[in-house]
N, CA, C and O atoms as a MOPAC input file, in Angstrom:
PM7 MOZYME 1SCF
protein

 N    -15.05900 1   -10.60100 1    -2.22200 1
 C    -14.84900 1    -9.80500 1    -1.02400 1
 C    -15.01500 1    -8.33400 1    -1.39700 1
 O    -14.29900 1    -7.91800 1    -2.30700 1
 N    -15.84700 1    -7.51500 1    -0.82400 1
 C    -16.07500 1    -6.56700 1    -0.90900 1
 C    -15.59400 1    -5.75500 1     0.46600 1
 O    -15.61700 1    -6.21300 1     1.60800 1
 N    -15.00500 1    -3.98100 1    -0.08600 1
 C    -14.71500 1    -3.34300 1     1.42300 1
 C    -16.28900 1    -3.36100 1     1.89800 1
 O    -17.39600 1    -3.29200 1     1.36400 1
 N    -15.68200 1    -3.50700 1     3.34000 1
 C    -16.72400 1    -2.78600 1     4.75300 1
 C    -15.81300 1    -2.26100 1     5.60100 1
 O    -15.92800 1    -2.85500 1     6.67300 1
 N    -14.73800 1    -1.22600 1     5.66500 1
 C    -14.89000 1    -0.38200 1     6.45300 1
 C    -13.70800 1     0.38400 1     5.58500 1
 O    -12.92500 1     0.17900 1     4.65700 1
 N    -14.25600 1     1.76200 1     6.84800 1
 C    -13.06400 1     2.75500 1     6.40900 1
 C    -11.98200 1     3.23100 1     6.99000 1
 O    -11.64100 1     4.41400 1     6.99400 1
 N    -11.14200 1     1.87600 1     7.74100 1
 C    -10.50100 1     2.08900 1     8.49700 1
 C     -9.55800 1     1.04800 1     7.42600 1
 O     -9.68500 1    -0.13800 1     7.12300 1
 N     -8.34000 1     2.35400 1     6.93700 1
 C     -6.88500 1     1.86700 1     6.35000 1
 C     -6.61600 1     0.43700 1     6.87300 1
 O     -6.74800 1    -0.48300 1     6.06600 1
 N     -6.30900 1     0.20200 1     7.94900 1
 C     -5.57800 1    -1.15700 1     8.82400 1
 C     -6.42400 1    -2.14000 1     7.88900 1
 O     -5.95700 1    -2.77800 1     6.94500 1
 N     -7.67100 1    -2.14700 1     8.29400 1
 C     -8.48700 1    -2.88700 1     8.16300 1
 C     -8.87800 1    -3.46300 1     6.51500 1
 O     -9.17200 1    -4.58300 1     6.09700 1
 N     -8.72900 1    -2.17200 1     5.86100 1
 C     -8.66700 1    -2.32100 1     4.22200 1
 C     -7.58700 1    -3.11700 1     3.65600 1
 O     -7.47300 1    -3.97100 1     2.77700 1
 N     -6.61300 1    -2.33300 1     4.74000 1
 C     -4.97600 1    -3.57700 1     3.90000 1
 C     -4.89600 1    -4.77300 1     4.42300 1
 O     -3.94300 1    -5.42900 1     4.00300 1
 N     -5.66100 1    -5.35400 1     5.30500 1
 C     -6.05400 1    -6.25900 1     5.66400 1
 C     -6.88800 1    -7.71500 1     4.95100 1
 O     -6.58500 1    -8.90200 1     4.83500 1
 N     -8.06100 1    -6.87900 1     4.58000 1
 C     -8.85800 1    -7.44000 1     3.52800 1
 C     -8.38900 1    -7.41100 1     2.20600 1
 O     -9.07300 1    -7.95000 1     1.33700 1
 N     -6.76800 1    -6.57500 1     1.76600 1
 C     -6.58400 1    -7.08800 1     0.84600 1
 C     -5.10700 1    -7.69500 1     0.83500 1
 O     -4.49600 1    -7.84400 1    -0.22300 1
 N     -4.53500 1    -8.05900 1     2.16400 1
 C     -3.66600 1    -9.34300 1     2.43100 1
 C     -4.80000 1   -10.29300 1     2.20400 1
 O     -4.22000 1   -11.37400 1     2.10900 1
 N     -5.69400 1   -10.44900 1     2.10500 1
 C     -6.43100 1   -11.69200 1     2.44800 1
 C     -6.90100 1   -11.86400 1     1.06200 1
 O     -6.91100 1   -13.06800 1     0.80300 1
 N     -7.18600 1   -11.34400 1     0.33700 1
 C     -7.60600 1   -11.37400 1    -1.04400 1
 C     -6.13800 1   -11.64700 1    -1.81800 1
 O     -6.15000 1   -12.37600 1    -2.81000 1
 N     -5.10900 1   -11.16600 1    -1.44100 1
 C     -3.99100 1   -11.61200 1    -2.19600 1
 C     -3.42800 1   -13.04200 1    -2.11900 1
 O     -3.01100 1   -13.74900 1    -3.03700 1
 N     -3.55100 1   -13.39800 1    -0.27500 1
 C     -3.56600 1   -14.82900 1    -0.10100 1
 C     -4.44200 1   -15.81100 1    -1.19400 1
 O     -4.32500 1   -17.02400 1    -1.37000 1
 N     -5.16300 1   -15.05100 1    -1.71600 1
 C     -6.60100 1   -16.06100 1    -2.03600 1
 C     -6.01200 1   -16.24400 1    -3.87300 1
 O     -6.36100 1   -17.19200 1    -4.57800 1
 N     -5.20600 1   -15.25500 1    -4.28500 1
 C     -4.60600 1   -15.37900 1    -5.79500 1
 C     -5.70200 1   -14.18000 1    -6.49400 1
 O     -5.92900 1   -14.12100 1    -7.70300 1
 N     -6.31500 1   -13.25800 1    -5.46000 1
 C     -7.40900 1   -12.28800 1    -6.43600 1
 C     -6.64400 1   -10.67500 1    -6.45100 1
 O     -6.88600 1    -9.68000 1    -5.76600 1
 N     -5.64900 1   -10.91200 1    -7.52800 1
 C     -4.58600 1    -9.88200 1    -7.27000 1
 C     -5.43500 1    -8.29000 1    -7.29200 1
 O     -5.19200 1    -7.32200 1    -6.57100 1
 N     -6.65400 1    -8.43500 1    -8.54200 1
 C     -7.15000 1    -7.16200 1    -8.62700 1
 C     -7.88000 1    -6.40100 1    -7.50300 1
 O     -7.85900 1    -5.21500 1    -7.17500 1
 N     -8.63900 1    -7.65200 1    -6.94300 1
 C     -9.37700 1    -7.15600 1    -5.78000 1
 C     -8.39400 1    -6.64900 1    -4.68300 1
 O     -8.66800 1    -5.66000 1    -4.00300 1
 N     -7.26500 1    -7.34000 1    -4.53400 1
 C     -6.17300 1    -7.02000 1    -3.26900 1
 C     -6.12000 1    -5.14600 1    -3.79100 1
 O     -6.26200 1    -4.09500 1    -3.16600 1
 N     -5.87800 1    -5.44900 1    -5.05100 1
 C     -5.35500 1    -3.97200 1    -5.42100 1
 C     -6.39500 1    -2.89500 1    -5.12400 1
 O     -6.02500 1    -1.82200 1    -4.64800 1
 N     -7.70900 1    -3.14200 1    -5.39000 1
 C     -8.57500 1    -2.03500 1    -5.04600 1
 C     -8.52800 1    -1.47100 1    -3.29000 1
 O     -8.54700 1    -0.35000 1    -2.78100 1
 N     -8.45200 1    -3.00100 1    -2.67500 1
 C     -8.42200 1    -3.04200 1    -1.26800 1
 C     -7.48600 1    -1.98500 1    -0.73800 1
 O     -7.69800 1    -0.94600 1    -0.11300 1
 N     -6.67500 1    -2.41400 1    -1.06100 1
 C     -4.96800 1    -1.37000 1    -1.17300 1
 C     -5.17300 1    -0.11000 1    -1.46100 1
 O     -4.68200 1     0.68800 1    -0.66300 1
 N     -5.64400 1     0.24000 1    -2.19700 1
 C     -5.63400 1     1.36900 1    -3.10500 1
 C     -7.39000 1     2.18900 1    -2.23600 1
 O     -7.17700 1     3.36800 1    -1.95300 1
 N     -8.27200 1     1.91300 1    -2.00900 1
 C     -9.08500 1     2.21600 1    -0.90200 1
 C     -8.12100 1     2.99500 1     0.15300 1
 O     -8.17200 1     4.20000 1     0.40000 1
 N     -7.10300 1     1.90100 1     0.80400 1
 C     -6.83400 1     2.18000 1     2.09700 1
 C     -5.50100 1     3.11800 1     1.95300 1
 O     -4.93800 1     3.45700 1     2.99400 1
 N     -4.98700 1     3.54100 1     0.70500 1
 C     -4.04800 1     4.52500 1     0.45300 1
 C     -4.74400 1     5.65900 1     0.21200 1
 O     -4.06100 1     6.68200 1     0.17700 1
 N     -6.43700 1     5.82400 1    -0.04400 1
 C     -7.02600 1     6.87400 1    -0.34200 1
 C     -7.23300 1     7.48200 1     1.18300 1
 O     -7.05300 1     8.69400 1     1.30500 1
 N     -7.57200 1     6.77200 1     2.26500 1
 C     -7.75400 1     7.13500 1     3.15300 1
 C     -6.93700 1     7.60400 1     4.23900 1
 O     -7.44800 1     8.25400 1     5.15200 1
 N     -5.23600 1     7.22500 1     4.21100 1
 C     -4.65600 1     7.31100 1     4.56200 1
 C     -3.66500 1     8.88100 1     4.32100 1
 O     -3.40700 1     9.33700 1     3.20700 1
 N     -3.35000 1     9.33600 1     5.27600 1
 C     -2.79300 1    10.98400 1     5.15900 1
 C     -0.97400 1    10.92100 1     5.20900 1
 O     -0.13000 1    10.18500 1     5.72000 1
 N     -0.98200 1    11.78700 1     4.61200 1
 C      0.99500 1    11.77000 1     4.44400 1
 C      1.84100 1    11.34700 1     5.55300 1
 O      3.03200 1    11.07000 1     5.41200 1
 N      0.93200 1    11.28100 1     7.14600 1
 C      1.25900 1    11.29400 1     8.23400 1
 C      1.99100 1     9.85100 1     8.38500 1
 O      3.13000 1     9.45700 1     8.63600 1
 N      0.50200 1     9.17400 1     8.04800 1
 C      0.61200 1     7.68800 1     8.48400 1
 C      1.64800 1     7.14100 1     7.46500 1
 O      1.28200 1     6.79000 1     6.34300 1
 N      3.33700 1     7.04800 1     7.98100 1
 C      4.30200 1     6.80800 1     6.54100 1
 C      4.40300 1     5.42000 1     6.45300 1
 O      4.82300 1     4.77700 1     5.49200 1
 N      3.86000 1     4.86900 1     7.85700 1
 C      4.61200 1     3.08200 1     7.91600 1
 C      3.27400 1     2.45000 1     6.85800 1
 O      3.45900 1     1.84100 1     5.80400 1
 N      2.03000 1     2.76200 1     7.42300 1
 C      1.03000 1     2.05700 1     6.45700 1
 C      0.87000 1     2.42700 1     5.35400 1
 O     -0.10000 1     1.89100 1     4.81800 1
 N      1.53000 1     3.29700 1     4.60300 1
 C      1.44600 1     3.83800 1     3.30100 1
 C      1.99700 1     3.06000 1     2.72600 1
 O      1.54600 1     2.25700 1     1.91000 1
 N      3.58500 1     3.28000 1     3.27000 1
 C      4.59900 1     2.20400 1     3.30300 1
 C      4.09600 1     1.15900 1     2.57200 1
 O      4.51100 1     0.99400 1     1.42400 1
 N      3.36200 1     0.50300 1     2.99100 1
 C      3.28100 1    -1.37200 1     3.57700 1
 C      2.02600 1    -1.44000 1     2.38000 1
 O      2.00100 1    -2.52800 1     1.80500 1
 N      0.67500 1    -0.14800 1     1.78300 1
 C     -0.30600 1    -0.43000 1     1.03600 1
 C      0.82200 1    -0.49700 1    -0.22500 1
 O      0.98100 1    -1.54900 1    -0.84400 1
 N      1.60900 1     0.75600 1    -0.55400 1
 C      2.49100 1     1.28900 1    -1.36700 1
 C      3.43600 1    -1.01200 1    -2.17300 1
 O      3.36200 1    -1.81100 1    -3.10600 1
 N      3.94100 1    -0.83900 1    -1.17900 1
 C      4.97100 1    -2.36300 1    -1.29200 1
 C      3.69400 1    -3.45000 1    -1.34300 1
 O      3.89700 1    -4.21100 1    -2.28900 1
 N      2.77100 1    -3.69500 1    -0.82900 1
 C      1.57100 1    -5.14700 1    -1.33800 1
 C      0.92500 1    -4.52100 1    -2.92500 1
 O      0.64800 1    -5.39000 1    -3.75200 1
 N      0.72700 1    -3.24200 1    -3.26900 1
 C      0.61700 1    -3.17200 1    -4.18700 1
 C      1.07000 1    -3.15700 1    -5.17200 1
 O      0.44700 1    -3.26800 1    -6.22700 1
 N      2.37900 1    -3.00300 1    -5.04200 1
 C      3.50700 1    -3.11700 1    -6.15500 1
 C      3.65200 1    -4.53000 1    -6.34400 1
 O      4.01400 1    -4.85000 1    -7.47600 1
 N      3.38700 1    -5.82100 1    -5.19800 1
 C      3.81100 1    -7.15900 1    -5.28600 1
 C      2.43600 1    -7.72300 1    -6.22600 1
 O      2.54600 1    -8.64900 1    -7.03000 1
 N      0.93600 1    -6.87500 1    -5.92400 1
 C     -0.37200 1    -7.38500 1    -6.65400 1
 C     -0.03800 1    -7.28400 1    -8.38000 1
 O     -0.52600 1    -8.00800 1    -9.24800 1
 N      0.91800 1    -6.18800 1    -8.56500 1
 C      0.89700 1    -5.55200 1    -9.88400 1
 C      2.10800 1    -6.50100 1   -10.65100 1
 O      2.23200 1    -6.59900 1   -11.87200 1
 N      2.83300 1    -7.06700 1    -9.78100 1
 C      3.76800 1    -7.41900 1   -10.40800 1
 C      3.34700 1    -8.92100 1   -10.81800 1
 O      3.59100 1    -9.42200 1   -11.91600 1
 N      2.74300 1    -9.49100 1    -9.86300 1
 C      1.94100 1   -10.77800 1    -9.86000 1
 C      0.85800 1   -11.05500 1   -11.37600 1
 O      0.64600 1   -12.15200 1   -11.89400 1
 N      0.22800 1    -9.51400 1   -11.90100 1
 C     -0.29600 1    -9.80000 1   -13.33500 1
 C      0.53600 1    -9.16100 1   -14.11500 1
 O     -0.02000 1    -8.53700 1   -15.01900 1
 N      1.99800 1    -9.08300 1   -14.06700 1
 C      2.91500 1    -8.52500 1   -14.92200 1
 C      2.26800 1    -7.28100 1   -15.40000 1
 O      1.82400 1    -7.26000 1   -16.54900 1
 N      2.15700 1    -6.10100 1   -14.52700 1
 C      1.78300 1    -4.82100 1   -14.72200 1
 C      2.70300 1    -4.00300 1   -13.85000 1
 O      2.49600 1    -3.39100 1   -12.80200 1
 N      3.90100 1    -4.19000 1   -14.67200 1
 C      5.50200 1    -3.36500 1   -14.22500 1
 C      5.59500 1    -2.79600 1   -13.83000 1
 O      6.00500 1    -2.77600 1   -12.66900 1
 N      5.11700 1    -1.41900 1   -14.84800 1
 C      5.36400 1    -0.56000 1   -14.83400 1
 C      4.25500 1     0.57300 1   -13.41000 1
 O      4.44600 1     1.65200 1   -12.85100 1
 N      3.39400 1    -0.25100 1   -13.38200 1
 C      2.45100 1     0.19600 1   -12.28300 1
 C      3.58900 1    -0.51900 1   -10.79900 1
 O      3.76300 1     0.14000 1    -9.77400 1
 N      4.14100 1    -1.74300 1   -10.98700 1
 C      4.70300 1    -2.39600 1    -9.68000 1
 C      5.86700 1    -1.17200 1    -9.59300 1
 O      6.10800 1    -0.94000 1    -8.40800 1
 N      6.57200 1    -0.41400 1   -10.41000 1
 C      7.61900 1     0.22800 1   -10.22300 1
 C      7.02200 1     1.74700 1    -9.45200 1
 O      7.44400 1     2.26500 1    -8.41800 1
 N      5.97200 1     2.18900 1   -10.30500 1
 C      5.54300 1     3.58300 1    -9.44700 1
 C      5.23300 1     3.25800 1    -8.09200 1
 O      5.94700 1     3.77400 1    -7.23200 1
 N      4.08500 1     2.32200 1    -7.65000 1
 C      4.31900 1     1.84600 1    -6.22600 1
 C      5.36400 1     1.99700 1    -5.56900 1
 O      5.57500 1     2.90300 1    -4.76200 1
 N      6.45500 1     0.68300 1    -6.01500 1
 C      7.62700 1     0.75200 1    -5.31800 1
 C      8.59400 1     2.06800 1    -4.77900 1
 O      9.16600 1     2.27100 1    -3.70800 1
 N      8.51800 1     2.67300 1    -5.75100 1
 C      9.03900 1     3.92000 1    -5.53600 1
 C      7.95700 1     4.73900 1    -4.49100 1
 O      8.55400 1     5.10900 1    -3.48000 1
 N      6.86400 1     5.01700 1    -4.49400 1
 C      6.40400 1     5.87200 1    -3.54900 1
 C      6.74300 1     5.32500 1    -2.41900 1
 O      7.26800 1     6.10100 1    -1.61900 1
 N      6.58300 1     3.96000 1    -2.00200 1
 C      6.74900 1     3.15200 1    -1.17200 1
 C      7.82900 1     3.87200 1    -0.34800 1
 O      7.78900 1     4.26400 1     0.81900 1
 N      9.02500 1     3.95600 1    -1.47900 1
 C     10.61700 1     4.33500 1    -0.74900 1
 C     10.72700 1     5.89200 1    -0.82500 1
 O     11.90000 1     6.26200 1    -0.83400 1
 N      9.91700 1     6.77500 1    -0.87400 1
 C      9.88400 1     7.85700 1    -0.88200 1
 C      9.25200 1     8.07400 1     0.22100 1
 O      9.50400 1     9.06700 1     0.90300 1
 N      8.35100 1     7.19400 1     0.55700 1
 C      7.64000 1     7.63600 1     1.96900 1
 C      8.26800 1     7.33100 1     2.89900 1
 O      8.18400 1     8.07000 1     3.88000 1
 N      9.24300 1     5.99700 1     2.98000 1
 C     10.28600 1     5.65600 1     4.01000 1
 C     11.32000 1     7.03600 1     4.03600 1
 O     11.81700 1     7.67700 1     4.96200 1
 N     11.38200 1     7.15900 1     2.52800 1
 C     12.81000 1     8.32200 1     2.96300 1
 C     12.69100 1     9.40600 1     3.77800 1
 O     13.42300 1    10.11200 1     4.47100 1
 N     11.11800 1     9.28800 1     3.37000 1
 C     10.48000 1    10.88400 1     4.23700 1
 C     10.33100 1    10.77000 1     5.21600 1
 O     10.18100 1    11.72600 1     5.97700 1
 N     10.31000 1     9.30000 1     5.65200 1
 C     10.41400 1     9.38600 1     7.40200 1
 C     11.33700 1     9.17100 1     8.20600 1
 O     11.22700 1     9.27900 1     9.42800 1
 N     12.54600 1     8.77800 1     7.48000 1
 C     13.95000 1     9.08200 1     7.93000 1
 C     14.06300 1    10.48100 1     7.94700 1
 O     14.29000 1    10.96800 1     9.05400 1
 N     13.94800 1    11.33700 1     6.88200 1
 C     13.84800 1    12.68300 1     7.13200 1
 C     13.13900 1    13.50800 1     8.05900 1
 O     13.44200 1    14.64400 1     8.42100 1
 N     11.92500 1    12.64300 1     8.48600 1
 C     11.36200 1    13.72200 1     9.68000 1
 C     11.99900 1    13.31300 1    10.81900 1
 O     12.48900 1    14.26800 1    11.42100 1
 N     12.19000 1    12.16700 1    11.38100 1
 C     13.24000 1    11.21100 1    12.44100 1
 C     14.05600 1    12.42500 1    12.11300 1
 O     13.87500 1    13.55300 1    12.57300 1
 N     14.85900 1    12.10000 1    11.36900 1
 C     16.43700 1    12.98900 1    11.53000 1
 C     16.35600 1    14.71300 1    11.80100 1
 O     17.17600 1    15.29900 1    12.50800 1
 N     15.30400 1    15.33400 1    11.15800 1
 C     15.11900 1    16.41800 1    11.73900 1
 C     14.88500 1    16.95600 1    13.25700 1
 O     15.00900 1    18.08200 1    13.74000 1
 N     14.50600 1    15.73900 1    13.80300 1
 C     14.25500 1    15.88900 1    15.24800 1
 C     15.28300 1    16.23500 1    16.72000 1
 O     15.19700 1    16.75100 1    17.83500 1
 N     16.54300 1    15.35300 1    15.56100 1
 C     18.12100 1    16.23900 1    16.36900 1
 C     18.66800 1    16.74600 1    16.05000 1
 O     19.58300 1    17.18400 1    16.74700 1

């Protein structure tokens, strides 16, 4: 499976589907595509590339890569509790 498009949704998409399939590396490029394209804005799909990629990494016991994920993952949630909460 190769990307065809450059639409984030669609990238983390094709690499839910590559992860279904047991092709952890390819999921990861997929992922990692659609985190390139994606802007500080979009926090939920960062979110969500951030957490499938940490689960691809952990799947070929590559830890220490599943832990930096994870963490941006929850840094981008925190940051969007923080913009939410700034709002009142």
């Amino acid at each position: 499976m190769t990307a065809t498009s450059n639409n984030p949704e669609e990238l983390r998409e094709q690499g839910n589907q590559a992860f279904k399939q047991g092709k952890f590396s390819e999921a990861i490029d997929r992922y990692t595509e659609a985190i390139n394209l994606l802007t500080d804005l979009q926090i939920i799909e960062l979110t969500k590339c951030y957490s499938n990629r940490s689960q691809c990494y952990i799947n070929l016991n590559q830890y220490e890569e599943a832990i930096e994920d994870a963490t941006r993952g929850i840094i981008s949630l925190i940051n969007l509790i923080l913009l939410y909460l700034n709002k009142f």
